[in-house]
PDB file as gemmi writes it, atoms N, CA and C in Angstrom:
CRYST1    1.000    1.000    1.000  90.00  90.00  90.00 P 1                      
ATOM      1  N   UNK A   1       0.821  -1.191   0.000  1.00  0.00           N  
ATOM      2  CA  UNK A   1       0.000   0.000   0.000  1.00  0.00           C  
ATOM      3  C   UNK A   1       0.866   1.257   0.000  1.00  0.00           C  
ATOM      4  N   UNK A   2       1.770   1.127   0.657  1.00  0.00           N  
ATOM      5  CA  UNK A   2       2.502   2.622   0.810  1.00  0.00           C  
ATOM      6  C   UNK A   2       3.081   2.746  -0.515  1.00  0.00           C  
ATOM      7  N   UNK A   3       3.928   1.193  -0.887  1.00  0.00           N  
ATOM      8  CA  UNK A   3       4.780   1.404  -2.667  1.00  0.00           C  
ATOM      9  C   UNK A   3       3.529   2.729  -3.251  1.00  0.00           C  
ATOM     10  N   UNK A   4       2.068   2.311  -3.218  1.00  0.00           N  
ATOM     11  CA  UNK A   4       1.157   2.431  -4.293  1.00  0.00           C  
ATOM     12  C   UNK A   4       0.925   4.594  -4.035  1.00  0.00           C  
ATOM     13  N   UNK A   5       0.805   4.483  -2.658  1.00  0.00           N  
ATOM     14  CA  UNK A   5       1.067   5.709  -2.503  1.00  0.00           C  
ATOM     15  C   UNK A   5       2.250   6.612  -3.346  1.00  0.00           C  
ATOM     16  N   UNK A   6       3.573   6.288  -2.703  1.00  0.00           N  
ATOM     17  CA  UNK A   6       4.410   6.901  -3.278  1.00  0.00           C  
ATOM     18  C   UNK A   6       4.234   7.022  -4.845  1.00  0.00           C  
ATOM     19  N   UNK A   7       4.200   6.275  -5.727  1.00  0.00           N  
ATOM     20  CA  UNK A   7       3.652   6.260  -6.940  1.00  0.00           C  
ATOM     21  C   UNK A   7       3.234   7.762  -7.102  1.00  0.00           C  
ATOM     22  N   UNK A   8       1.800   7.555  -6.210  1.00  0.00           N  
ATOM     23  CA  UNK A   8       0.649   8.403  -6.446  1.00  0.00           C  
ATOM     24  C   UNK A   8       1.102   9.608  -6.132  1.00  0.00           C  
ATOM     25  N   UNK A   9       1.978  10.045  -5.101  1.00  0.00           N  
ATOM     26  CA  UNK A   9       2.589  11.220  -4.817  1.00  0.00           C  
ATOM     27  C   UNK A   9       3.835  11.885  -5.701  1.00  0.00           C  
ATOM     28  N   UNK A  10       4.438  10.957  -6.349  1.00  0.00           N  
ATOM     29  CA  UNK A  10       5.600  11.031  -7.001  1.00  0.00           C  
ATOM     30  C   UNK A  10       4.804  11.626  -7.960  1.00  0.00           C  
ATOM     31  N   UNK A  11       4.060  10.862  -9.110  1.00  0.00           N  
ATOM     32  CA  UNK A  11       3.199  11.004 -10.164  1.00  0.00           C  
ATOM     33  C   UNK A  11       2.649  12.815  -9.598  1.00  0.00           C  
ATOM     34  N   UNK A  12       1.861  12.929  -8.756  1.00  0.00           N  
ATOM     35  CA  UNK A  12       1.477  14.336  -8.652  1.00  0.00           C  
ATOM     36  C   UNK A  12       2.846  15.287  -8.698  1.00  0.00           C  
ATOM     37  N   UNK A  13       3.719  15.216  -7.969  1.00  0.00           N  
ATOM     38  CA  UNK A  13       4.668  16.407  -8.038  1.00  0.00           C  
ATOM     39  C   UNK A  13       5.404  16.429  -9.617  1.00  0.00           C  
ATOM     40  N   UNK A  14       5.153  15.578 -10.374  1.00  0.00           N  
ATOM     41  CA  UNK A  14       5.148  16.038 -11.524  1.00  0.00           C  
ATOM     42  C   UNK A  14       4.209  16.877 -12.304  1.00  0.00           C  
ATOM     43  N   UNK A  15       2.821  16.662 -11.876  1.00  0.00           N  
ATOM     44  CA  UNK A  15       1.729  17.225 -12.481  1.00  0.00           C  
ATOM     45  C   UNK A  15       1.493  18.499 -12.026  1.00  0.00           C  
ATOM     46  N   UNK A  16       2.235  19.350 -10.847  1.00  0.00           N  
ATOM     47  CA  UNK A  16       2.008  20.472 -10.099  1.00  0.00           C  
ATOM     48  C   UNK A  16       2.835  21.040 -11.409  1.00  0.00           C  
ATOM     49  N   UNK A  17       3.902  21.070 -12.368  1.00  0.00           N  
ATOM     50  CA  UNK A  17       3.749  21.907 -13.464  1.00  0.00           C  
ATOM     51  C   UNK A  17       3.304  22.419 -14.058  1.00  0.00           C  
ATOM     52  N   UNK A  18       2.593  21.610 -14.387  1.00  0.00           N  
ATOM     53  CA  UNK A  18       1.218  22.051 -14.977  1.00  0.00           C  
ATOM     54  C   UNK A  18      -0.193  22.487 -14.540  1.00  0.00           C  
ATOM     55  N   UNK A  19      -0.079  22.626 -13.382  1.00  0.00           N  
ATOM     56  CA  UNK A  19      -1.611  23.079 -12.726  1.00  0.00           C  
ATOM     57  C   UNK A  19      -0.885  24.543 -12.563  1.00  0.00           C  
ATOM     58  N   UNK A  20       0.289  24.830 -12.893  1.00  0.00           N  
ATOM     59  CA  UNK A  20       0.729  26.320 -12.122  1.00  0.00           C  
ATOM     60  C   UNK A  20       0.268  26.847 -13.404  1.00  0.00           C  
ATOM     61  N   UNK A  21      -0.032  26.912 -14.590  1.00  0.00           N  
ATOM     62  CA  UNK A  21      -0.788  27.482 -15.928  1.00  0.00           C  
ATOM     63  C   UNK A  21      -1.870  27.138 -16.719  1.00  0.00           C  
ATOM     64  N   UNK A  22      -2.484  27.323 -17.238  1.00  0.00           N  
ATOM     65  CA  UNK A  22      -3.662  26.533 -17.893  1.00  0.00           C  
ATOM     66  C   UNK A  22      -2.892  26.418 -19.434  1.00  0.00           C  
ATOM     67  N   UNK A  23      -2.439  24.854 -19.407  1.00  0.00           N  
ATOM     68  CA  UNK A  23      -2.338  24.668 -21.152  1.00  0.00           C  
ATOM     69  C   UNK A  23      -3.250  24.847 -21.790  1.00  0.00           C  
ATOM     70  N   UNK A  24      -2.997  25.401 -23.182  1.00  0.00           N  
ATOM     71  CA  UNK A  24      -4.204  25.322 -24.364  1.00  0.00           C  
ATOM     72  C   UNK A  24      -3.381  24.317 -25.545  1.00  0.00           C  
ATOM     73  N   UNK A  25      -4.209  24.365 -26.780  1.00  0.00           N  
ATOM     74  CA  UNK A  25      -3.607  23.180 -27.986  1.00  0.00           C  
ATOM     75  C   UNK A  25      -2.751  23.559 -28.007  1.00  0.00           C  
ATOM     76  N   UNK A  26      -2.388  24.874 -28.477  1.00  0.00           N  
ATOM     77  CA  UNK A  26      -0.879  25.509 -28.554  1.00  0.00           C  
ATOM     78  C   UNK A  26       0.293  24.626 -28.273  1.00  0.00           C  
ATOM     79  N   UNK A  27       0.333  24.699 -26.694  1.00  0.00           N  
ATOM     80  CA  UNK A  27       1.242  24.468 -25.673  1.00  0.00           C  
ATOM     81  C   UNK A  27       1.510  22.832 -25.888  1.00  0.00           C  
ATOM     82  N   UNK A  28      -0.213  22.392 -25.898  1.00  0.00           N  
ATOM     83  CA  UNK A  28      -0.067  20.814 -25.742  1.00  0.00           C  
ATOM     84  C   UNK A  28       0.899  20.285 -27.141  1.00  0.00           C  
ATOM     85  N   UNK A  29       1.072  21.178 -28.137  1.00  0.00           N  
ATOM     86  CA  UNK A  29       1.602  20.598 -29.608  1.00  0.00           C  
ATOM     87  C   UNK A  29       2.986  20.892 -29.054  1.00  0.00           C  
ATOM     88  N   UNK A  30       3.525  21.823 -28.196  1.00  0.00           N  
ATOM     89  CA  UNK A  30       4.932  22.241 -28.420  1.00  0.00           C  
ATOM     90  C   UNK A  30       5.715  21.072 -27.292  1.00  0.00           C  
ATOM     91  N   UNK A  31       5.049  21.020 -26.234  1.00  0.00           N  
ATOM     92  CA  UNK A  31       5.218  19.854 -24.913  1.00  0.00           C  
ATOM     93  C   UNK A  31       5.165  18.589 -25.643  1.00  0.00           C  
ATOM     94  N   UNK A  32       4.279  18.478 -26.405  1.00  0.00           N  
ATOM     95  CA  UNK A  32       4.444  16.442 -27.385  1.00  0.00           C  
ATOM     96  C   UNK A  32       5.127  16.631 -28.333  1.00  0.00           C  
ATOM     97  N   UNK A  33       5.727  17.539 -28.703  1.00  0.00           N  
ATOM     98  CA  UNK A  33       6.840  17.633 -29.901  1.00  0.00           C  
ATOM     99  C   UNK A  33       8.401  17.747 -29.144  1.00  0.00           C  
ATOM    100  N   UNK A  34       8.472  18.280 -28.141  1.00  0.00           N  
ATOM    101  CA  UNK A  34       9.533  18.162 -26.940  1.00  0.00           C  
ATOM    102  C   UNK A  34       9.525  16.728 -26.528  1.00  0.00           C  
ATOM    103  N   UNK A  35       8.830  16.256 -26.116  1.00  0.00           N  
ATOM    104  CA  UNK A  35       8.640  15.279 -25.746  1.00  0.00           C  
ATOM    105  C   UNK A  35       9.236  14.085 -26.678  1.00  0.00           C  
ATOM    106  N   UNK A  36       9.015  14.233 -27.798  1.00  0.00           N  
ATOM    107  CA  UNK A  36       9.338  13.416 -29.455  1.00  0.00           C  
ATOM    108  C   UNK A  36      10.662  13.592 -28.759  1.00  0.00           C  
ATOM    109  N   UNK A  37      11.535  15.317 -29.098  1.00  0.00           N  
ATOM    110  CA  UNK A  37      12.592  15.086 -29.318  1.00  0.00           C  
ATOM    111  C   UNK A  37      13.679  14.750 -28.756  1.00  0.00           C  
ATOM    112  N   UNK A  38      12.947  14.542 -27.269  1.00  0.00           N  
ATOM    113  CA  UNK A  38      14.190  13.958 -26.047  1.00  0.00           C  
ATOM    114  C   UNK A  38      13.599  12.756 -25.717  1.00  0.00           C  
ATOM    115  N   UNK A  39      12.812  11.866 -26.629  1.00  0.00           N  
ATOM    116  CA  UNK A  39      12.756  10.865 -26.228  1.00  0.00           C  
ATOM    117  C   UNK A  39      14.004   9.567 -26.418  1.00  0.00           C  
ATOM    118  N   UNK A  40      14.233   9.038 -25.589  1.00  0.00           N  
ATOM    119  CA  UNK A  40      15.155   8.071 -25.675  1.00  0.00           C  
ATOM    120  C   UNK A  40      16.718   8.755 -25.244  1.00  0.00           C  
ATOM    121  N   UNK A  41      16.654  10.191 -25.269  1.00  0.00           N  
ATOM    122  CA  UNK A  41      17.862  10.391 -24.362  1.00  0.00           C  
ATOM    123  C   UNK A  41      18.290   9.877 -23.307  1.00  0.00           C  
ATOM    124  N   UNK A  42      19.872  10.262 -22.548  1.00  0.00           N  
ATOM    125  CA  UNK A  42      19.929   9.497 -21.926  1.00  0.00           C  
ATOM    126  C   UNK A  42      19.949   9.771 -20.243  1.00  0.00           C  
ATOM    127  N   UNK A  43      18.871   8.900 -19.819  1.00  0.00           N  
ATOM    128  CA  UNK A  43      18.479   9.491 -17.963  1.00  0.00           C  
ATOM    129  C   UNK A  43      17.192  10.077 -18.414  1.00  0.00           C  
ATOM    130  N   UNK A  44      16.464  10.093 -19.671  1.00  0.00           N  
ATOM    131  CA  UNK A  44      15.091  10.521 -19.328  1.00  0.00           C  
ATOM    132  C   UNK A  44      14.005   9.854 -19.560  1.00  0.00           C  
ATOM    133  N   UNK A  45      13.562   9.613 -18.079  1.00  0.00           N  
ATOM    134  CA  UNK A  45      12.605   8.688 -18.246  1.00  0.00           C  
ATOM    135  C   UNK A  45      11.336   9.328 -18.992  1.00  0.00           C  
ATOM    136  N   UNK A  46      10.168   8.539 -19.079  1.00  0.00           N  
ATOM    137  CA  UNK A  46       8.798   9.359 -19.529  1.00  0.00           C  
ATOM    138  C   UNK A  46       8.316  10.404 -18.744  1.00  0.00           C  
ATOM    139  N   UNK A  47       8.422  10.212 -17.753  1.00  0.00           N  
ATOM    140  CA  UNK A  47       8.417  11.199 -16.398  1.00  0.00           C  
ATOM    141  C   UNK A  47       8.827  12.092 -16.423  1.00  0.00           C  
ATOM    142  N   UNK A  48      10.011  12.223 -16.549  1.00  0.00           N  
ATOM    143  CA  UNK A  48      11.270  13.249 -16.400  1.00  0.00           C  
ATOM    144  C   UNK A  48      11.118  13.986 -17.441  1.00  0.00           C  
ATOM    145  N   UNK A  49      11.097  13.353 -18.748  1.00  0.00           N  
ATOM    146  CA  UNK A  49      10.782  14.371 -20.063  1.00  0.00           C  
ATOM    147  C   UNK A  49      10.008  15.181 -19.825  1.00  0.00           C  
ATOM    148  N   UNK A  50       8.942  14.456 -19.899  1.00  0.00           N  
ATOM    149  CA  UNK A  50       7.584  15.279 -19.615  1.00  0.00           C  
ATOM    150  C   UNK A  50       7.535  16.574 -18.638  1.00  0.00           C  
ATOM    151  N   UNK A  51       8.090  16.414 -17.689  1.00  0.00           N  
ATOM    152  CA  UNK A  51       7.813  17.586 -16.767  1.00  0.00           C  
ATOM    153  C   UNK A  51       9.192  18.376 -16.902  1.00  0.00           C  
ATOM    154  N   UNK A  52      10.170  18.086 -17.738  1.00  0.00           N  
ATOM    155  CA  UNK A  52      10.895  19.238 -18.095  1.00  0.00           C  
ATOM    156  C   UNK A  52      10.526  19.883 -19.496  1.00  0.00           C  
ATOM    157  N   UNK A  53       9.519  18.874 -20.522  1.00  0.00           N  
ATOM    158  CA  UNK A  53       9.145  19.969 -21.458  1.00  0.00           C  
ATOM    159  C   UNK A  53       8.077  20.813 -20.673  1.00  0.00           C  
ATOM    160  N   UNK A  54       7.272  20.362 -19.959  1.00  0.00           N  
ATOM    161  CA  UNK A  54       5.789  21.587 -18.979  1.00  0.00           C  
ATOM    162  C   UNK A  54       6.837  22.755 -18.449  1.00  0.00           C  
ATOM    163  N   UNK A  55       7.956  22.308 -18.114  1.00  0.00           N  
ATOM    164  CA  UNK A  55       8.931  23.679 -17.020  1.00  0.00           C  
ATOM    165  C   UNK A  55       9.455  24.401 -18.150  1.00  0.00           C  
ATOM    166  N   UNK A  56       9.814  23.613 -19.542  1.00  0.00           N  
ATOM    167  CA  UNK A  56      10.705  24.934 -20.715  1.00  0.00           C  
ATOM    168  C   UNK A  56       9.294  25.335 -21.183  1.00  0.00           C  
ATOM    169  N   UNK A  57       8.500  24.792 -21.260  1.00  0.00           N  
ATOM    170  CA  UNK A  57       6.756  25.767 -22.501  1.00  0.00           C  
ATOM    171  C   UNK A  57       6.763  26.954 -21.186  1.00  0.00           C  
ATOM    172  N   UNK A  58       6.832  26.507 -19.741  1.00  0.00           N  
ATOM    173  CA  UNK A  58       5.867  27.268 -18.916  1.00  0.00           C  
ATOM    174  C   UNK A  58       7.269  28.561 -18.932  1.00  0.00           C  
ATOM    175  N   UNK A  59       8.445  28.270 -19.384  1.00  0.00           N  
ATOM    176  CA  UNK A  59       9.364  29.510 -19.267  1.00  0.00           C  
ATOM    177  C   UNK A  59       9.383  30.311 -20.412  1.00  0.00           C  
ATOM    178  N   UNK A  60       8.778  29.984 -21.585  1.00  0.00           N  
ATOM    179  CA  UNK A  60       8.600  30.406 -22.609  1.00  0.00           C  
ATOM    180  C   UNK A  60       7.624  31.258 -22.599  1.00  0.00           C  
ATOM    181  N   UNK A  61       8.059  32.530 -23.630  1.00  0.00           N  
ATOM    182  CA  UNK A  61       6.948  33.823 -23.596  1.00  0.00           C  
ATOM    183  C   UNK A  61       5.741  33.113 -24.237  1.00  0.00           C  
ATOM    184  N   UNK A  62       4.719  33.708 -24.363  1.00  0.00           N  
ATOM    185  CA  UNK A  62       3.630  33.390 -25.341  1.00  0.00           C  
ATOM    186  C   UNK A  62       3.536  33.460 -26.547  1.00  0.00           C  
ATOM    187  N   UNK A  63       4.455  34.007 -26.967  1.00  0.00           N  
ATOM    188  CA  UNK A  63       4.815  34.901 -28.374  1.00  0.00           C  
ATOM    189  C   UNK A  63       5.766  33.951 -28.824  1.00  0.00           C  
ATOM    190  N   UNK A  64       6.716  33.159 -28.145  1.00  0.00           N  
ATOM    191  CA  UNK A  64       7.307  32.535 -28.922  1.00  0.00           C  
ATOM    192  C   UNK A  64       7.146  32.026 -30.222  1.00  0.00           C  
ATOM    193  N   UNK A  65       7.998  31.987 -31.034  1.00  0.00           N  
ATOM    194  CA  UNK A  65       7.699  31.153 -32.290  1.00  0.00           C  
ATOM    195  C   UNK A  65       8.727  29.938 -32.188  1.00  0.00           C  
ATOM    196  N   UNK A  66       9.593  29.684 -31.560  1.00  0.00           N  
ATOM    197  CA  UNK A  66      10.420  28.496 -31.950  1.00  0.00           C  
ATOM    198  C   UNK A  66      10.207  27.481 -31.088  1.00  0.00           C  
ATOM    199  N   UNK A  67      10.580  26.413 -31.472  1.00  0.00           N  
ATOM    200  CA  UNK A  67      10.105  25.252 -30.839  1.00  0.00           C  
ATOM    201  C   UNK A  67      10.961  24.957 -28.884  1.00  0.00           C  
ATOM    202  N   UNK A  68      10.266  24.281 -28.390  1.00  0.00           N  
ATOM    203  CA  UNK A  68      11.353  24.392 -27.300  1.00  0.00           C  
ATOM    204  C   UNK A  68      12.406  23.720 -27.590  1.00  0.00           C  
ATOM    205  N   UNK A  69      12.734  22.432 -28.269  1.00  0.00           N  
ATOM    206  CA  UNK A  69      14.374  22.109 -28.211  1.00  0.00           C  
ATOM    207  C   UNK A  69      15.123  23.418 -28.845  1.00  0.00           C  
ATOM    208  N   UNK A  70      14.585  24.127 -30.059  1.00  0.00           N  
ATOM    209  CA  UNK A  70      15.313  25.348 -30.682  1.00  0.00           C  
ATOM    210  C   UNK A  70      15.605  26.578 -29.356  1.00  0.00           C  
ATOM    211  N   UNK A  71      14.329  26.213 -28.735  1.00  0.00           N  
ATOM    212  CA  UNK A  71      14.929  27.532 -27.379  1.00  0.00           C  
ATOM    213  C   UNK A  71      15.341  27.148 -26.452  1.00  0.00           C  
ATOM    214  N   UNK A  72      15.962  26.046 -26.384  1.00  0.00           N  
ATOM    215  CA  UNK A  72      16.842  25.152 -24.791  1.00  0.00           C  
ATOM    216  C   UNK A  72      17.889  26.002 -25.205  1.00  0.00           C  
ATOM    217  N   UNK A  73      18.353  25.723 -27.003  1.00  0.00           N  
ATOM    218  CA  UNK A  73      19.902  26.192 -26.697  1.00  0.00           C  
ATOM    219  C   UNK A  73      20.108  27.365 -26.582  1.00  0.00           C  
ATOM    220  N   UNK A  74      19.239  28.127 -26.962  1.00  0.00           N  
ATOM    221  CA  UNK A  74      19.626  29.863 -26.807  1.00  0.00           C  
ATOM    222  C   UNK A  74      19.471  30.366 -25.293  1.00  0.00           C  
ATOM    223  N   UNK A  75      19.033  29.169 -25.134  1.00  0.00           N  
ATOM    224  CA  UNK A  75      18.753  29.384 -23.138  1.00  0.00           C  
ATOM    225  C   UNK A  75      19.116  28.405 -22.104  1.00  0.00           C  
ATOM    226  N   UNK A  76      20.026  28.308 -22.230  1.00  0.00           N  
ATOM    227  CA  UNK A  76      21.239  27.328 -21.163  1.00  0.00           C  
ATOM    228  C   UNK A  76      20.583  27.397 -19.479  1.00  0.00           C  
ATOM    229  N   UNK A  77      20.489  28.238 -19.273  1.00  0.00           N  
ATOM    230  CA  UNK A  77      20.006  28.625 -17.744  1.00  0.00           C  
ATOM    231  C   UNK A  77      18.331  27.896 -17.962  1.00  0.00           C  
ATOM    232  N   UNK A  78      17.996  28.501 -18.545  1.00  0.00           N  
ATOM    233  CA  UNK A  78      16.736  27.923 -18.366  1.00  0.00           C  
ATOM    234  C   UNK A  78      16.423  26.130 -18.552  1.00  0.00           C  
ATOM    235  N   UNK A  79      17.079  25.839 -19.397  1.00  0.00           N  
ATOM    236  CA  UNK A  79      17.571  24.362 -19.491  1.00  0.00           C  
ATOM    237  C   UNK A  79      17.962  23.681 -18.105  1.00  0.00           C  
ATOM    238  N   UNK A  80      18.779  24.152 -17.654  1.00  0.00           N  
ATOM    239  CA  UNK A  80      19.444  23.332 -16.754  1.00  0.00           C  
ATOM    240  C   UNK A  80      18.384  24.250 -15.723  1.00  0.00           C  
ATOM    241  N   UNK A  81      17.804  25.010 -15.599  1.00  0.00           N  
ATOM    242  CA  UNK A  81      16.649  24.689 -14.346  1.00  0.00           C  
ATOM    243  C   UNK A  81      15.824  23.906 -14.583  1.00  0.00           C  
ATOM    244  N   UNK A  82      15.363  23.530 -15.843  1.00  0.00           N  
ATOM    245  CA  UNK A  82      14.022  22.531 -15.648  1.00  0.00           C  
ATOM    246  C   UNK A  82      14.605  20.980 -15.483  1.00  0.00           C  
ATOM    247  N   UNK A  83      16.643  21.194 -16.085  1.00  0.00           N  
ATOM    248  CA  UNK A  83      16.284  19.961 -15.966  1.00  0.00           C  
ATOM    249  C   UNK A  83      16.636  19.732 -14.487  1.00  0.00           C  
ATOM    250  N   UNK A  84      16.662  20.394 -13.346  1.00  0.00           N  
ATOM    251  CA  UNK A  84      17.110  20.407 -12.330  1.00  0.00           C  
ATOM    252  C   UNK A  84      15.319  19.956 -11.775  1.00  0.00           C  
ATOM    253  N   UNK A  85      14.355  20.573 -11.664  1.00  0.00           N  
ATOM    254  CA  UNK A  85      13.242  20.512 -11.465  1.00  0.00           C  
ATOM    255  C   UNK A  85      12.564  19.441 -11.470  1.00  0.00           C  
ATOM    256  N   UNK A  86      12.956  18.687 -12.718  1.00  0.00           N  
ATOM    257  CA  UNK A  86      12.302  17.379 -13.643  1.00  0.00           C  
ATOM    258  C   UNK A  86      13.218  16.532 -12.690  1.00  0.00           C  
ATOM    259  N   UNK A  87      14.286  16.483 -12.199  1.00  0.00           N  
ATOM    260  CA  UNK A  87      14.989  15.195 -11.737  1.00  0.00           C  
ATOM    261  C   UNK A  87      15.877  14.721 -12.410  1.00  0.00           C  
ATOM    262  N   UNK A  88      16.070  15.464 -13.864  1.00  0.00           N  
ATOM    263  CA  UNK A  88      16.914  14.870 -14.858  1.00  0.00           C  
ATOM    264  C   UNK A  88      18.582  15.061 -14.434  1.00  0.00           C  
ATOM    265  N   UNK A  89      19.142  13.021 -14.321  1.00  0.00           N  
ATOM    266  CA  UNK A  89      20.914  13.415 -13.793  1.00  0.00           C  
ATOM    267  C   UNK A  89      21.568  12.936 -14.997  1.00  0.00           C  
TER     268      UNK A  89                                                      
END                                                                             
């Protein structure tokens, strides 16, 4: 019972990313296209991806036009906070 908890708690402190903004389609296309492009890197689980693409969309202006892997690199700091956030070692 407790394993099943932790799960359940782990699983939420990923999802508190995303309750801190309201996604729209927008967002949801740029987060599953992030998602594409760090998939299978290495140390990121499904988990981990995921809630470091919600931490780079949610650092991103609204106005952006480029994709988030195109704005990780012009933004180093911001990178290495989400991936600090996400859990990513």
């Amino acid at each position: 019972m407790s394993k099943y908890i932790s799960v359940v708690l782990f699983a939420l402190g990923f999802a508190q990313p995303a309750l801190a903004q309201k996604m729209d389609a927008d967002d949801l296309k740029w987060i599953n296209q992030c998602i594409g492009d760090n998939k299978g890197e290495e140390g990121g689980t499904p988990a981990i991806i995921r809630a470091y693409c919600i931490c780079m969309n949610e650092k991103m202006d609204d106005n952006e036009t480029q994709s988030i892997t195109q704005w990780e690199k012009a933004n180093p700091d911001a990178r290495k906070d989400c991936e600090k956030q996400a859990g990513w070692k």
